[in-house]
N, C-alpha and C positions, 0 to 999 in steps of 0.2 A: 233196227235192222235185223231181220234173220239169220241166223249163221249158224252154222256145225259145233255142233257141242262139243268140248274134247271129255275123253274119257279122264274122269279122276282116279288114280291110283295114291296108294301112300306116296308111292317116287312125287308124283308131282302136284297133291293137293298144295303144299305151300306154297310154289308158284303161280298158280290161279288164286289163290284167295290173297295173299299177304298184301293185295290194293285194299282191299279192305282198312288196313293200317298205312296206306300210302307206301309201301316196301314193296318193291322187287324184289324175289327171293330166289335165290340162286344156291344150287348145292356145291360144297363142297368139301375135300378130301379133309379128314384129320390128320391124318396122318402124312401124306404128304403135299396137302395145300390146291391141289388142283383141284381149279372149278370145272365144274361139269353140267353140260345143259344139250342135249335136253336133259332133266335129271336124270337118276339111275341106283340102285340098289347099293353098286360094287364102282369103287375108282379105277376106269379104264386102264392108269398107269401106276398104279401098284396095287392093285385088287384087294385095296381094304372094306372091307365092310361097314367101315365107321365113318360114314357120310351123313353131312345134315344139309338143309337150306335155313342161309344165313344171310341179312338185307345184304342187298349191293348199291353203291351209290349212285344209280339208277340214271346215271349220264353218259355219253356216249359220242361217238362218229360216225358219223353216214361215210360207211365204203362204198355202197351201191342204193342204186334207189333207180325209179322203173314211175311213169305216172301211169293210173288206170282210169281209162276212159270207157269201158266197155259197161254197161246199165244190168249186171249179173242177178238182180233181181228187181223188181218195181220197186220198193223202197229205198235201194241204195242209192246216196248220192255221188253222184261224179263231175268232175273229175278228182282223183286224189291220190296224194304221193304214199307211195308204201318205200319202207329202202330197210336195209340189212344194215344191223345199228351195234359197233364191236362197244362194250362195255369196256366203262373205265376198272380198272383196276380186279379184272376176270379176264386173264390172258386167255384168248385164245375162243372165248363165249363172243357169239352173234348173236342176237334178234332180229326176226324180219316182226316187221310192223307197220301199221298205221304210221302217220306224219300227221298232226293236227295242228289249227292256230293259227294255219301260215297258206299262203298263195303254193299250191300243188307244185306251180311249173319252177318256185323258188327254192324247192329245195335240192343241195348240190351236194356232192361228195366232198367230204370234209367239213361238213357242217356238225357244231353240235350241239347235242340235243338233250332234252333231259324228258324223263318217265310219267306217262301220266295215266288214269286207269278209266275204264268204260266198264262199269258194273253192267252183267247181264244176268241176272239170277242171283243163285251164289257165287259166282264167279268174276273174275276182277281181268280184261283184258289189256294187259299194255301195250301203249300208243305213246309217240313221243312227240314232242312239241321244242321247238327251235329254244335253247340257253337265249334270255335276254342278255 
């Protein structure tokens, strides 16, 4: 499928590539422990400088989810569920993404899910698929 490349910066190469190693990599604070996403340079709430991307355990809960029916390019298929996915144990971090694996109109709010990755290039997109 065709899609918009994101720009890679230091802040967020290791979140695009760490599928690579099967990792969702998510930043965060040394100093005082807040994750942060989108990435970022400086920790929003103590403005340390000493931030890194560290795995995250790459599971989650559908808070919101949306199906998409609309055919945005010839290639893409439809119908399919996209939903905004809070991360286990990263207070406060969303992802919106993909839903893969599973019947589109099945997926519901409070369902959980775990990380899986769609290599396009060098880049590793995460898409989540329903916890067996």
């Amino acid at each position: 499928m065709t899609r918009v490349m994101p720009e890679i910066t230091q802040e967020n190469e290791a979140f695009w590539t760490g599928g690579a190693r099967g990792e969702l990599m998510i930043t965060r604070c040394d100093d005082c422990g807040h994750s942060i996403h989108p990435p970022e340079v400086i920790c929003p709430l103590c403005l340390s400088l000493s931030v890194h991307a560290r795995p995250a355990t790459g599971t989650g809960t559908v808070i919101a989810r949306t199906i998409n029916r609309q055919q945005w390019a010839p290639e893409m298929k439809v119908p399919f569920a996209l939903a905004i996915v809070e991360l286990d144990g990263e207070p406060g971090v969303r992802i919106t993404a993909p839903v893969v694996e599973c019947d589109p109109e099945a997926v519901a709010i409070g369902d959980r899910l775990q990380v899986v990755f769609e290599q396009t290039g060098d880049l590793w997109f995460p898409k989540f698929r329903p916890i067996a």
